[in-house]
C-alpha positions in Angstrom: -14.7 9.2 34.3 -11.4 10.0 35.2 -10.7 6.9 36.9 -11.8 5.0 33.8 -9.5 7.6 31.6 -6.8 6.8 34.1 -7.2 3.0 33.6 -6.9 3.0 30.3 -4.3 5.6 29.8 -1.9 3.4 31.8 -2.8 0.3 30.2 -2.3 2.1 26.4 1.2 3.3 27.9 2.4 0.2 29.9 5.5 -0.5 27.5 7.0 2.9 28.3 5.2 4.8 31.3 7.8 7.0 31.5 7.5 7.4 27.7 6.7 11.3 26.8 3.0 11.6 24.5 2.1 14.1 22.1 -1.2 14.8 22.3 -3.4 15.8 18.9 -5.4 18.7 19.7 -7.9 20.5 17.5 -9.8 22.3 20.0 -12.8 20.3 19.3 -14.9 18.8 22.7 -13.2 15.6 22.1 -9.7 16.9 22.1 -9.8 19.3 24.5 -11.6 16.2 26.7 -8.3 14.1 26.3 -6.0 17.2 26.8 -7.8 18.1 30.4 -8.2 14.6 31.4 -4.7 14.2 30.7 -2.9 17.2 32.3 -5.4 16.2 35.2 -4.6 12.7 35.9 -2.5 11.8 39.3 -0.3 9.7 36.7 1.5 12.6 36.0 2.1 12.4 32.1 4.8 13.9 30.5 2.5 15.3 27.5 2.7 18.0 25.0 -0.1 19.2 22.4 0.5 19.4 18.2 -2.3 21.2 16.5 -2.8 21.1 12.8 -4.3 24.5 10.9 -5.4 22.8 7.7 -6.7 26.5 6.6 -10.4 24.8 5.3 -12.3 27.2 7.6 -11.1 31.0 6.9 -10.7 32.6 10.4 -12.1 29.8 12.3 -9.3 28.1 11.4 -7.1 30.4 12.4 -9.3 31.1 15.8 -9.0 27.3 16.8 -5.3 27.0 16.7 -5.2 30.2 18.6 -6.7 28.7 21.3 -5.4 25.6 21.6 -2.3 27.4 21.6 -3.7 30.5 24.3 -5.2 27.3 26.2 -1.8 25.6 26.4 0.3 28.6 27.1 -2.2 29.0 30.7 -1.4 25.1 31.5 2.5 25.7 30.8 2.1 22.9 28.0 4.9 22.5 25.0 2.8 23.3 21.9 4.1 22.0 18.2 1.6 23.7 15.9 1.6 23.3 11.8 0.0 25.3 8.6 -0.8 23.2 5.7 -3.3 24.1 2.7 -5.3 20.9 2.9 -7.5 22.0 -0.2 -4.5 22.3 -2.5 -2.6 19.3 -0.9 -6.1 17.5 -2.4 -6.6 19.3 -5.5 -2.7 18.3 -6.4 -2.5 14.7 -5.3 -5.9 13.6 -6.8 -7.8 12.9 -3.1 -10.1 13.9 -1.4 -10.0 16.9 1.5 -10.8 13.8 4.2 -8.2 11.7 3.2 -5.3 15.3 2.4 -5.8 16.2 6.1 -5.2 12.6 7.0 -1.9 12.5 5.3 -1.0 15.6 6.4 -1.9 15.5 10.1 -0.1 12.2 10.2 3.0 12.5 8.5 3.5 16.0 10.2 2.5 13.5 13.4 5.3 11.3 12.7 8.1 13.8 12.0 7.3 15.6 15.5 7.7 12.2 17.4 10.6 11.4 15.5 12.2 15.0 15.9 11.3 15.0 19.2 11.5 12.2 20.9 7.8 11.5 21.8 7.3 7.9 22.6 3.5 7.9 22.0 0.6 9.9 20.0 -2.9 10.1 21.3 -5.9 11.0 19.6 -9.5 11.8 21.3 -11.0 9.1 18.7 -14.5 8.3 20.9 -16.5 5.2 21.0 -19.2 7.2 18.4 -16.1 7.5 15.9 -15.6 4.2 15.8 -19.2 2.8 15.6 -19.5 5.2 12.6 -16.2 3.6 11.1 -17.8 0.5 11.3 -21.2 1.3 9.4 -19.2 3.4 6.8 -16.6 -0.1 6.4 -20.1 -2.4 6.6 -22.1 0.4 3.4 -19.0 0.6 1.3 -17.9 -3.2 1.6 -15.6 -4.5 3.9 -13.9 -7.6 5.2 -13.3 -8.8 9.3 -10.7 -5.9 10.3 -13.2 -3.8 8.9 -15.5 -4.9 11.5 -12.9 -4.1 14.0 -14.1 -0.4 14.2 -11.3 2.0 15.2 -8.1 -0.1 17.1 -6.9 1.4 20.6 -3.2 1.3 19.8 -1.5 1.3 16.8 2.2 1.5 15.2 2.8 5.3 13.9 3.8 5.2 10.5 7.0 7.1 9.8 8.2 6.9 13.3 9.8 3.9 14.6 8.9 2.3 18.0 6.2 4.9 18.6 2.3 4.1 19.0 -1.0 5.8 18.3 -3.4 5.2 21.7 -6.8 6.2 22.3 -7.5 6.5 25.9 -11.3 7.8 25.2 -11.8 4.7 22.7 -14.2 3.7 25.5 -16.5 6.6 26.0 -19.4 7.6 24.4 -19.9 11.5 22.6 -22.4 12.1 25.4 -20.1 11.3 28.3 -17.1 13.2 27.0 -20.0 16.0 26.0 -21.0 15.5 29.6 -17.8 16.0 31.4 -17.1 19.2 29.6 -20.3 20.4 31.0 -19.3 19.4 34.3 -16.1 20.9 34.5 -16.9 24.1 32.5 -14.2 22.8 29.9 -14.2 25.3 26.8 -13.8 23.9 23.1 -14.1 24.9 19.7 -17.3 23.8 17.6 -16.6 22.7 14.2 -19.0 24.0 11.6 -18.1 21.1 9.3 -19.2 18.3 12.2 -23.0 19.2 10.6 -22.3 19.6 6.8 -24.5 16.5 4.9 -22.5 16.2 2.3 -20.0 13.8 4.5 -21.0 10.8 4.3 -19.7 10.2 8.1 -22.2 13.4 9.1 -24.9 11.6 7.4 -23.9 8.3 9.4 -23.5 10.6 13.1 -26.7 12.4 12.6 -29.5 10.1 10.5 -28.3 6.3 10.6 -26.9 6.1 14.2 -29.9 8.1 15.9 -32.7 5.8 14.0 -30.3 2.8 15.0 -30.9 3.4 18.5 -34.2 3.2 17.9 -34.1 0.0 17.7 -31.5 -0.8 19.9 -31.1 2.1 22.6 -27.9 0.4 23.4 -26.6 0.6 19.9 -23.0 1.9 20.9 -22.1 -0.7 23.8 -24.0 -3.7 21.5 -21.3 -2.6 18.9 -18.1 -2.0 21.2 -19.0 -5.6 22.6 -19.6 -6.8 18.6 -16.0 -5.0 17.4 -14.0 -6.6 20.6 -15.6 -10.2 19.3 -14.7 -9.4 15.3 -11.5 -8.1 16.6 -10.4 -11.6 18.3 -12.2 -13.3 15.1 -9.8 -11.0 12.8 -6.5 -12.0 14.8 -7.9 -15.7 14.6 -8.1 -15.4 10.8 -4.6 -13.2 9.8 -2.9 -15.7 11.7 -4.0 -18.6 9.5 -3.4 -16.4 6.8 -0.2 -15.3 7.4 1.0 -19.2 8.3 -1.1 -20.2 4.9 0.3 -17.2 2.5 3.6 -18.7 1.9 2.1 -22.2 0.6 0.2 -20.2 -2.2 2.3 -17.1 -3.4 5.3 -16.2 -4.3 7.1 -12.4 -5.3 9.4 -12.5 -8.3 10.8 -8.9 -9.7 7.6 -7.8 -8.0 5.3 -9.9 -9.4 2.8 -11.7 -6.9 2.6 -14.9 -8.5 -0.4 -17.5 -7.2 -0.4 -21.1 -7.6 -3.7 -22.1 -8.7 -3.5 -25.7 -7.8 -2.3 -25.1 -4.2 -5.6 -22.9 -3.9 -8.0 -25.1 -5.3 -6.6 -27.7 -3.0 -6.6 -25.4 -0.1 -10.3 -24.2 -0.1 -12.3 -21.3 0.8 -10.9 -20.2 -2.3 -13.1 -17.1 -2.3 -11.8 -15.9 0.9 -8.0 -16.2 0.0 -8.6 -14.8 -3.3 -10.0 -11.7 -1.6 -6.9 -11.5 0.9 -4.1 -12.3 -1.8 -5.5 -9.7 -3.8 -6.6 -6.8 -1.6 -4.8 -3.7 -2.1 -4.3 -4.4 -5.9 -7.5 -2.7 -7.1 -9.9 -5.8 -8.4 -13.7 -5.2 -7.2 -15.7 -7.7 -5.9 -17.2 -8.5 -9.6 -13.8 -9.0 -10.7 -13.1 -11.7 -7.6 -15.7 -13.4 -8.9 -14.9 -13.8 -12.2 -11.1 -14.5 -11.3 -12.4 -17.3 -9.5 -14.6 -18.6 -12.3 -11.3 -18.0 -14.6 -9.3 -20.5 -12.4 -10.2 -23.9 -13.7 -10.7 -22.2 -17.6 -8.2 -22.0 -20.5 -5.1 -19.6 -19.8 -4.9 -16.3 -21.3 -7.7 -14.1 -19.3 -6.0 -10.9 -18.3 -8.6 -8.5 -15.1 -7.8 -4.8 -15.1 -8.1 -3.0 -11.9 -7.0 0.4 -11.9 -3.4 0.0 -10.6 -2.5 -3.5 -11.7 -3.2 -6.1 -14.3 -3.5 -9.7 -13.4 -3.2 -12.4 -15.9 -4.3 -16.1 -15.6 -1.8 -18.3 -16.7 -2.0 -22.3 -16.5 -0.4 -22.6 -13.5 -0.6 -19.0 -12.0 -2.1 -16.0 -11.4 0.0 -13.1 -12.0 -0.8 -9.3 -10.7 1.7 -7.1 -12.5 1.9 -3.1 -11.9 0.3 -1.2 -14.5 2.7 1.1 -16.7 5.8 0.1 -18.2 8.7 -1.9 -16.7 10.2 1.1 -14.2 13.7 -0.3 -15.7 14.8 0.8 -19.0 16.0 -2.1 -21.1 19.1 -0.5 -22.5 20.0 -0.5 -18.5 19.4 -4.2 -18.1 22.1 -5.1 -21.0 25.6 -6.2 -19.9 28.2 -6.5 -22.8 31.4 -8.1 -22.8 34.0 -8.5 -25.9 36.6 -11.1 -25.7 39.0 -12.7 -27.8 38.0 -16.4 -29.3 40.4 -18.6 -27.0 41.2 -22.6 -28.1 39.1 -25.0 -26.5 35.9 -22.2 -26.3 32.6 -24.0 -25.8 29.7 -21.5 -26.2 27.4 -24.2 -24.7 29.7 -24.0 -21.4 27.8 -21.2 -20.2 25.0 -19.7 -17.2 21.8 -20.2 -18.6 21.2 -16.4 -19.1 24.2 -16.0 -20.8 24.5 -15.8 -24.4 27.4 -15.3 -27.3 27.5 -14.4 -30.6 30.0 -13.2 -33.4 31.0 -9.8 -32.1 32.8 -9.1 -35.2 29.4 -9.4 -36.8 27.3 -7.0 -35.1 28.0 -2.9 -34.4 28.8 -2.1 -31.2 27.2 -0.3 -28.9 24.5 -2.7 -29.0 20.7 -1.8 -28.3 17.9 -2.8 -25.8 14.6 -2.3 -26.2 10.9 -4.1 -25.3 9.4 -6.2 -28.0 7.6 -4.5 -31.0 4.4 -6.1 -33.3 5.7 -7.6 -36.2 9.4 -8.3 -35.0 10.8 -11.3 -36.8 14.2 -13.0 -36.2 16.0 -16.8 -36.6 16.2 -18.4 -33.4 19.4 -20.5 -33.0 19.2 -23.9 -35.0 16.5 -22.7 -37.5 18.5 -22.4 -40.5 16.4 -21.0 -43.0 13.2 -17.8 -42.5 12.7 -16.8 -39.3 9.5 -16.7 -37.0 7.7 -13.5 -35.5 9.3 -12.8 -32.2 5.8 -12.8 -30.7 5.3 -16.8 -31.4 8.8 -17.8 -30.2 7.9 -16.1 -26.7 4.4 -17.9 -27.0 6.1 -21.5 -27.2 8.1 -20.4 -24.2 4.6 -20.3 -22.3 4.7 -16.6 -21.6 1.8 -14.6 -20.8 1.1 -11.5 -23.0 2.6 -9.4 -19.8 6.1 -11.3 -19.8 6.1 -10.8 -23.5 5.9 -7.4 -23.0 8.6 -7.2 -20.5 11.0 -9.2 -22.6 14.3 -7.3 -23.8 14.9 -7.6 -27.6 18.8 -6.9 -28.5 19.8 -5.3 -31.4 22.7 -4.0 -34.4 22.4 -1.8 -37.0 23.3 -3.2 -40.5 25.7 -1.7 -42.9 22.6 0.5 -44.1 21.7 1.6 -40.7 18.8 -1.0 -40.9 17.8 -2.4 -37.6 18.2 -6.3 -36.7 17.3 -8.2 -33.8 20.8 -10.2 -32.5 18.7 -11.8 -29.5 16.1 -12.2 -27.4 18.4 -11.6 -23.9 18.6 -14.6 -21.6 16.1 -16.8 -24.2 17.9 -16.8 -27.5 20.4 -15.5 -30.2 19.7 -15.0 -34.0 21.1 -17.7 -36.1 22.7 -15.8 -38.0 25.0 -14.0 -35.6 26.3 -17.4 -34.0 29.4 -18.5 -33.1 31.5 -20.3 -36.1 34.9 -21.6 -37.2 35.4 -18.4 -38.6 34.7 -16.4 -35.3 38.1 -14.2 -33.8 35.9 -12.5 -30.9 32.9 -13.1 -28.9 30.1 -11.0 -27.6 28.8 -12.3 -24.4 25.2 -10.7 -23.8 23.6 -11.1 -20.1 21.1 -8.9 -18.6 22.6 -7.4 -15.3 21.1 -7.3 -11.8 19.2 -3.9 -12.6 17.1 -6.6 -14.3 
């Protein structure tokens, strides 16, 4: 076993062998397995242990970290160890307690290596752990990297240049459990490891065992699946990485799809599914999106983070909320004397001027409001809801929303809309023979 360990550990480290690695120890049979193996192999690492107290356990807790640190202290080891309240961490952030000491181990993970110079982080993930991941991916929904099970070696996020590797990614939960017979290795047992009410417990003690039932070789027939789903996976993110480009583009943070270039493309359901993961929309709401692509425009999907609108053309997935920019910040304002030879129509397209001696400066900026009427240049009599204007601009209910309305304040303090910035001015504030000064209105690059 230790050759195997050996094998694997120099494979994971080949890009830096002289590369120091922190090694994530709980205290558990699994970490204490890669610690030992480690600190025993003829490779020599250069390794130190980091130990996380999340505080979940009372004095168990408190007893594990004690001796990981005790057992350290005996080997001559460096030992990094930190105190978090996981539970609160959860409770305050709106997650759960699996997913708080994830972000907490990790980013505390990623500042050591940083601060410290470690070129690697391993973690005792086993080849149990990551037939588990796969069931749990494969019984809440998944697509091919979920299939992938647990990867070997990883980027660390947070900490440039170094790698997550799991040199025990190859061994079962009975060989490690094995070898720490064997040796007389001591560990800490987890209480939690048999608590139901995970759904990965109930996955490790009921679904795996009846499994291998069936198939007594459950765990190799599934490393030897992962490795093929894994190759399958690099297969398919390269075609969609060399295919993105030709269907999607990012403007002001706005994924915009062309819906023509996908129906020509094909498989529309799978690039549907890859354009839009990580925005939120269920598998229903694929669906229906698809279904929405050859109807009328106007269909908005809500996922909980984003709002995607069908358009003629496009399919737009906008953030949820307001714009982050406030639309008095957007405005740029410049008065200048009315100079022979002026042509207003000599100007950028998002530029527009109007009679400055005719509105009050400062002006305003806000978002568009129901019922907001104005005169758009060259209608000469009335005026038309601001809200129809945008819709003969082809605008979806979203970019209405986003639009930045510019405003004066009458003689009575009575609000009136000078422009619809970069679109269109109000008639009635135009440039004339009479004009001494102009007001050139352009919405700035915080836009």
């Amino acid at each position: 076993m230790q050759q195997r360990f050996d094998s694997a550990w120099a494979r994971l480290t080949s890009s830096r062998p002289d590369g120091r690695v922190l090694l994530a120890v709980s205290g558990g049979v699994d970490s204490m397995t890669l610690a030992s193996m480690a600190v025993s192999s003829p490779l020599r690492p250069s390794v130190a242990v980091g130990h996380v107290n999340f505080h979940l356990r009372g004095a168990d807790s408190d007893t594990d970290a004690a001796f990981v640190e005790d057992w350290c202290r005996q080997g001559g080891l460096r030992f990094f160890r930190y105190d978090c309240d996981a539970a609160a961490y959860a409770a305050e952030h709106g997650v759960s307690l699996e997913m708080a000491a994830r972000e907490l181990r990790y980013d505390w993970f990623s500042a050591i290596c940083r601060d410290e110079g470690f070129s690697f982080l391993a973690v005792a993930h086993n080849l149990d752990d990551s037939a588990e991941t796969l069931l749990l991916h494969l019984a809440r929904g998944t697509g091919m990297r979920g299939l992938s099970g647990i990867r070997e070696d990883v980027p660390l996020a947070g900490a440039p240049g170094v790698r997550i590797i799991r040199p025990l990614l190859g061994f079962s939960r009975e060989e490690i459990e094995a070898y720490a017979r064997e040796t007389g290795l001591q560990f800490r047992t987890d209480a939690t490891n048999a608590d139901m009410s995970f759904a990965r417990n109930r996955i490790r003690h009921e679904v795996i065992p009846s499994l291998k039932q069936i198939n007594p070789s459950l765990l190799r027939t599934l490393e030897s699946e992962m490795r093929h789903f894994s190759a399958e996976g690099q297969m398919l993110e390269g075609l969609y990485e060399a295919g993105r480009a030709g269907l999607c583009t990012e403007r002001d943070g706005i994924l915009c799809i062309d819906i023509p270039a996908l129906l020509r493309h094909g498989q529309v359901s799978w690039w549907l599914y890859r354009l839009l993961e990580g925005f939120g929309f269920n598998a229903s709401q694929l669906e229906q999106i698809e279904i929405s692509l050859t109807g009328p425009a106007g269909r908005e999907f809500l996922s909980p983070t984003h709002r995607l609108v069908k358009d003629r053309t496009e399919l737009r997935v906008y953030p949820l909320g307001s714009p982050s920019v406030d639309p008095a910040s957007r405005l740029d304002v410049r008065v200048f004397a009315l100079t022979p030879g002026f042509d207003p129509r000599q100007k950028p397209e998002s530029v527009l001027f109007v009679d400055a001696d005719l509105v009050r400066l400062p002006l305003s900026a806000r978002a568009p409001r129901e019922g907001d009427r104005f005169r758009p240049f060259g209608m000469h009599s009335g005026s038309q809801l601001v809200s129809d204007f945008l819709t003969g601009l082809k605008l979806d209910r979203e970019q209405k929303r986003r639009e930045t309305v510019v405003t004066t304040t009458d003689k009575n303090g009575d609000e009136r809309i000078v422009a619809i910035a970069g679109r269109r001015i109000d008639d009635r504030f135009k440039i004339t023979a009479a004009t001494r000064s102009v007001a050139a209105i352009a919405l700035n690059s915080n836009g």
